[in-house]
C-alpha positions in Angstrom: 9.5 74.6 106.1 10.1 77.9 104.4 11.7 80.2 106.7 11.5 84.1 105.9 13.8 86.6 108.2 13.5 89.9 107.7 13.9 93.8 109.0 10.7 95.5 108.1 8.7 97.5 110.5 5.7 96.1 111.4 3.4 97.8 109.0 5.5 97.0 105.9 5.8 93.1 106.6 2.1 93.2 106.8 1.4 94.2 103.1 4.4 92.0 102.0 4.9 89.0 104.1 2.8 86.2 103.2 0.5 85.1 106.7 0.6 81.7 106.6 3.3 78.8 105.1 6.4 80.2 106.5 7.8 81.3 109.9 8.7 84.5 109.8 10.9 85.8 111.7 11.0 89.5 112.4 12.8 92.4 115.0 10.6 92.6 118.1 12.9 94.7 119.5 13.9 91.5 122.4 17.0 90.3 120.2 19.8 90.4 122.4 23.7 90.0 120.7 25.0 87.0 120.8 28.0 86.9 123.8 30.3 84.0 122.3 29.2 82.0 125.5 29.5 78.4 123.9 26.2 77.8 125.9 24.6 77.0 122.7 26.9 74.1 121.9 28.2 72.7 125.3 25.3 73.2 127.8 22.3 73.5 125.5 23.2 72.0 122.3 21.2 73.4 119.4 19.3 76.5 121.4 21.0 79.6 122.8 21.1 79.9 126.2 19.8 83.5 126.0 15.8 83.4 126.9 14.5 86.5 124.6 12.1 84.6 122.1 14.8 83.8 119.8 17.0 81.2 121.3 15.5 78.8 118.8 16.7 80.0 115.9 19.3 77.3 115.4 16.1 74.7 115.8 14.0 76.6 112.8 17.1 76.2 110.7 17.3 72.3 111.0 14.0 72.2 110.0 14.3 74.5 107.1 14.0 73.3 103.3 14.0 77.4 101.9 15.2 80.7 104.2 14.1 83.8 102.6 16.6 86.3 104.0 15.0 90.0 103.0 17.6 92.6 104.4 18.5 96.1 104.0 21.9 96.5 102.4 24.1 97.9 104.8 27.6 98.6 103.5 27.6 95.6 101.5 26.1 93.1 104.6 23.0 92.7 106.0 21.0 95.0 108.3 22.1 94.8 111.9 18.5 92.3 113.1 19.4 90.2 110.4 23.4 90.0 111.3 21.8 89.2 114.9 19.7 86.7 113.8 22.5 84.9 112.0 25.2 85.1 114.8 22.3 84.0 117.1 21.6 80.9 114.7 25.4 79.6 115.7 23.8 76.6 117.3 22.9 74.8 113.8 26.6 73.8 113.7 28.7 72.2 115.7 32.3 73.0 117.6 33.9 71.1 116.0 35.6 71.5 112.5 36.0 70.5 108.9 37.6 71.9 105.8 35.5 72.8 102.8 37.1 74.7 99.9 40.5 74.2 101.9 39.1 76.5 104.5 38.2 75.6 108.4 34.4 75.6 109.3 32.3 74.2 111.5 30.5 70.6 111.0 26.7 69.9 110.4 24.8 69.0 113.2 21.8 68.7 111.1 21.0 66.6 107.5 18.7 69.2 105.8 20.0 71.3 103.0 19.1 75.3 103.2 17.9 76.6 99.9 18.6 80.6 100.6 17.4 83.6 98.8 18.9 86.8 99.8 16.8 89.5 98.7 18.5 92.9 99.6 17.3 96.5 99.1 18.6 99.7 99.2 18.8 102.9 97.3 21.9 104.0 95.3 23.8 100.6 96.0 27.3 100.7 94.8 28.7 98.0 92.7 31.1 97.1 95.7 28.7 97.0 98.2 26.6 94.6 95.8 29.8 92.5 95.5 30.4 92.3 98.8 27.1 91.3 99.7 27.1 88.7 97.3 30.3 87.3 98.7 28.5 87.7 102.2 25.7 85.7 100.9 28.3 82.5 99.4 30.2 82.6 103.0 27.0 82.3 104.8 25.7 79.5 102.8 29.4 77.5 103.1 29.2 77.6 106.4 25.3 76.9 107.0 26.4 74.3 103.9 23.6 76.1 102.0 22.7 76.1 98.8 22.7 79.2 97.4 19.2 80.1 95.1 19.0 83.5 94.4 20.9 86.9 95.5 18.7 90.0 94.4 18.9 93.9 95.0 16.2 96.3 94.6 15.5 99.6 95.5 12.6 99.3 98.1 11.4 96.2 99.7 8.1 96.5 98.7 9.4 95.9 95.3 10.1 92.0 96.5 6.2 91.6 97.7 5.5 88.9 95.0 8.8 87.2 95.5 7.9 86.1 99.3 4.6 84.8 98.3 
């Protein structure tokens, strides 16, 4: 499954976002913050316990072959949706912990391997804010043990309309 989250309004993801082979998902305005509950892994392992229409995110992931992440650049990290969307996808790990590159993170609960794209945009992007999002991007995928495919930055999101199709 190709996965696509993104932070466009409504009538930009409709000239961009392709309508059918992906699951998109997009801000509704329902997100709610994730509240470091634990639900997720000890009383409803692999869904958030939180009942807003995205307690399933952990669920898309493990079925996910490529996530298309296309994200405002916000002081060299994603847009504040997409951060949600990522601290709500917690449940695609497990508690419990291994070391990778000599550092702690938490262990697969699924076998698929994420190919992510992280398509960023922004006008007037400084070099560090570029490099920190790329660095962003490489944590992520360590600890969703991703595989990282492409990191791009662009001015305008509607500059990436042929790259999500």
């Amino acid at each position: 499954m190709h996965l696509i989250v993104h932070d466009l309004k409504p009538d930009e993801a409709s000239l961009m976002v392709p309508q059918t082979g992906a699951h998109v998902v997009f801000d509704d305005g329902t997100i709610q913050p994730c509240i470091g509950c634990f639900g997720c892994w000890i009383k409803t392992p692999g869904r958030c316990v939180l009942d807003d229409g995205y307690e399933n995110l952990g669920e898309l992931l493990s079925h996910c072959e490529q996530l298309t992440v296309l994200s405002q650049c916000v002081y060299g990290g994603f847009s504040p949706f997409v951060k949600n969307v990522f601290d709500r996808s917690i449940s695609y790990v497990q508690p419990g912990f291994v070391l990778k590159n000599k550092q702690m993170h938490h262990r697969r609960r699924y076998d698929n391997v994420i190919r992510l794209r992280a398509l960023f945009y922004g006008q007037n992007l400084t070099n560090q804010e570029r490099a920190t999002a790329v660095d962003l991007v490489y944590a992520n995928a360590l600890n969703f043990d991703a595989h990282v495919a492409e990191i791009s930055f662009r001015d305008r999101p509607q500059s990436f309309g042929e790259a999500l199709s």
